[in-house]
RONU-974928 format. One line per field, with one value per residue: residue number from 1; chain; y, z, x of N, C-alpha, C in turn. Coordinates in pm, whole numbers. Atoms other than C-alpha are relative to their C-alpha. Layout:
! residues N
pos <- [NUM/...]
unit <- [A/...]
n_yy <- [Y/...]
n_zz <- [Z/...]
n_xx <- [X/...]
ca_yy <- [Y/...]
ca_zz <- [Z/...]
ca_xx <- [X/...]
c_yy <- [Y/...]
c_zz <- [Z/...]
c_xx <- [X/...]
***
This chain:
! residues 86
pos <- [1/2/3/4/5/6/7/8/9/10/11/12/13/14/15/16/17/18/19/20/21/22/23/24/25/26/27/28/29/30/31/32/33/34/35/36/37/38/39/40/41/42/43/44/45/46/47/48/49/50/51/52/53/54/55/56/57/58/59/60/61/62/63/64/65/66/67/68/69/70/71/72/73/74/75/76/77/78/79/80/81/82/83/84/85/86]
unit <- [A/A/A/A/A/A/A/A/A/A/A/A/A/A/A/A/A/A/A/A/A/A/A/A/A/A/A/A/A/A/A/A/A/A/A/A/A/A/A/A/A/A/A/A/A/A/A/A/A/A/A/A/A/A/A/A/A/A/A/A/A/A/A/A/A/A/A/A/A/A/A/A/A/A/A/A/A/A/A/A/A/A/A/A/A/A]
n_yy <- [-125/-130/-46/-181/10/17/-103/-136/30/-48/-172/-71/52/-43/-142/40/41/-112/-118/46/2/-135/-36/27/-75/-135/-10/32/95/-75/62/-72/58/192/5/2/109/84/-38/-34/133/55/-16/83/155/65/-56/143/182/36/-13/101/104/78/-6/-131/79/170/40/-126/9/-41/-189/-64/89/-52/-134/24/-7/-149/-83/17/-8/-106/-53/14/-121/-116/42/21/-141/-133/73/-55/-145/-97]
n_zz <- [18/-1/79/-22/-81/81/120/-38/-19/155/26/-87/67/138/-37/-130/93/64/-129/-28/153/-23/-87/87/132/-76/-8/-142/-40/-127/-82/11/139/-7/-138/15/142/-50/-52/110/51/-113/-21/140/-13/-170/-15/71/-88/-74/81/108/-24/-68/-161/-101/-62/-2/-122/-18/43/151/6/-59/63/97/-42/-106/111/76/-114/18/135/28/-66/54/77/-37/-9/132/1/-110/42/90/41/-76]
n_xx <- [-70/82/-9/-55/-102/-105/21/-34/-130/-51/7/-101/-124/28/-76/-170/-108/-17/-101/-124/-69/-4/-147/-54/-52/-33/-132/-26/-99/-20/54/137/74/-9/100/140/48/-18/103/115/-19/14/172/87/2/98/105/6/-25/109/107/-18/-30/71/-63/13/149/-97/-104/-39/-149/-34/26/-126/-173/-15/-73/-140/-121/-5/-64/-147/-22/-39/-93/-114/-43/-87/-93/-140/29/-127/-155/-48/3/-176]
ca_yy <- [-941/-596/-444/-62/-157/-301/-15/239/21/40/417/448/221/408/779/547/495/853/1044/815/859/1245/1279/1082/1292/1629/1535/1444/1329/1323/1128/1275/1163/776/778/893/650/401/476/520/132/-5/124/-51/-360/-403/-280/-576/-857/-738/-711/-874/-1141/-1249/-1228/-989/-1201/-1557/-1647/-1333/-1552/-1558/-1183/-1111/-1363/-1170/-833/-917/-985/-657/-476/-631/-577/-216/-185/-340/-79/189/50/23/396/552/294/477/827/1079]
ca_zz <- [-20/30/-330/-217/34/-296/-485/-241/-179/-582/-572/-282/-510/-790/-625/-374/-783/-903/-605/-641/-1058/-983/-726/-967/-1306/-1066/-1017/-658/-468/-135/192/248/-127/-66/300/139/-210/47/281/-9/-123/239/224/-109/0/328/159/-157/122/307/38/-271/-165/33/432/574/857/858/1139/1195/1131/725/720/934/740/422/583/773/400/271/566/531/172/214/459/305/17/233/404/71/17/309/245/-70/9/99]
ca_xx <- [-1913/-2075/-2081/-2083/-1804/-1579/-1685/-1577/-1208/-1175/-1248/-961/-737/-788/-689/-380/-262/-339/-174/115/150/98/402/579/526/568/896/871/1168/1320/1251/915/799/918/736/409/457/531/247/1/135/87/-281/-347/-212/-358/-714/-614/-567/-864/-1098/-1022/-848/-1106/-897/-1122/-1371/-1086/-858/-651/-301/-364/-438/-146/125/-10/36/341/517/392/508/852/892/797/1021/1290/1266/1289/1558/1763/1634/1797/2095/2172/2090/2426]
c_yy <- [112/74/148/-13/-18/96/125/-21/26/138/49/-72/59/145/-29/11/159/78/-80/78/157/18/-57/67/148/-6/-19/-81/1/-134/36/-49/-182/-51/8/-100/-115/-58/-52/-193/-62/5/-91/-104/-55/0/-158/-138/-12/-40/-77/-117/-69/-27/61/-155/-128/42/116/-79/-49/112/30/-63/140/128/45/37/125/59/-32/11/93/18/13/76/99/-24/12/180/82/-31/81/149/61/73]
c_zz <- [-24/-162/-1/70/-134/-49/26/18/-143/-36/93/-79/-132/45/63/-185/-118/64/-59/-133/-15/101/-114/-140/55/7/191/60/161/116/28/-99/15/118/-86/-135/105/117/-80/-50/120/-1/-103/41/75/-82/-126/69/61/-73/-112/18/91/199/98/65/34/100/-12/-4/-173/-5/51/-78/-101/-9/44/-138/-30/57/-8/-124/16/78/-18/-135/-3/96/-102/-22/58/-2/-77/24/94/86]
c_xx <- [-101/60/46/171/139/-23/80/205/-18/15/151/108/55/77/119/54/5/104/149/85/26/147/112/-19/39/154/30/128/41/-50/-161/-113/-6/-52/-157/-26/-33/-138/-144/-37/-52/-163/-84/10/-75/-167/-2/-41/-140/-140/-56/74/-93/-5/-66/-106/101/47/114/214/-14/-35/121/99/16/52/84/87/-43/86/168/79/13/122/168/50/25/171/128/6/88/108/92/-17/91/-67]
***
């Protein structure tokens, strides 16, 4: 593992969880706000699986399962999102 390389994903995980906590104490709401939380989450995860978990460089079907469930999770929360909104 490249040290600068984790250093610089921890620095982008670190502002994906500031931006997010910032839209959230602003009072952010709206389709627009749950696209970019959602977005923001998608980037962390994918950058978790690739990085810290170890997936980045392996056989490209455990990277994809792992990213497949993210991807269907988020999706399934926006899904419920637009479900509920009038």
């Amino acid at each position: 593992m490249n040290a600068r390389r984790l250093d610089f994903v921890w620095l982008l995980l670190m502002a994906g969880t500031a931006a997010t906590w910032w839209m959230g104490e602003s009072g952010s709401a709206g389709p627009a706000a749950v696209l970019t939380i959602l977005g923001i989450a998608a980037v962390k995860g994918i950058a978790i699986v690739r990085e810290f978990m170890g997936l980045r460089g392996i056989k490209v079907v455990w990277p994809a399962a792992v990213i497949g469930w993210l991807l269907v999770v988020l999706a399934i929360i926006a899904a419920t999102y637009w479900r509920g909104v009038p």
